[in-house]
C-alpha angles and dihedrals in degrees: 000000000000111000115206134235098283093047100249130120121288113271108261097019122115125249135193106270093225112108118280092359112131086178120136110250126240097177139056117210111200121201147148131196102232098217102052092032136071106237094253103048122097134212113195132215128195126216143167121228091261088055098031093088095043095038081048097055094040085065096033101059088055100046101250106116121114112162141348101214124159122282123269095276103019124114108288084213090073113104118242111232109292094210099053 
């Protein structure tokens, strides 16, 4: 990935979601908040391998996540994570 002159992220690329990490994605982390969402809606966020355990557990511990799938642009044949 080409960074540009002030060191951030290319405009229009994706980024992992945790805070300061400028790191492509390779999962999305789907979630809603129950009592502001209807059941069906979904919410994504993005996360590299290093923040996909600690994003996931974020959502996890208050109920909100749904499902761990590849990122936009990763290889549909990856497993999503068997224990979400």
């Amino acid at each position: 990935m080409s960074l540009p002159l002030g060191g951030g992220p290319v405009p229009g690329s994706l980024v992992c979601s945790a805070k300061g990490c400028r790191a492509a994605p390779r999962w999305a982390l789907r979630w809603n908040n129950p009592s502001l969402h209807d059941p069906q809606r979904r919410k994504t966020w993005l996360a590299c391998d290093e923040h996909r355990q600690s994003l996931s557990e974020f959502l996890g511990v208050r109920g909100f996540l749904r499902e761990v799938e590849p990122a936009p642009g990763q290889d549909r044949t990856q497993e999503a994570d068997p224990e979400s």
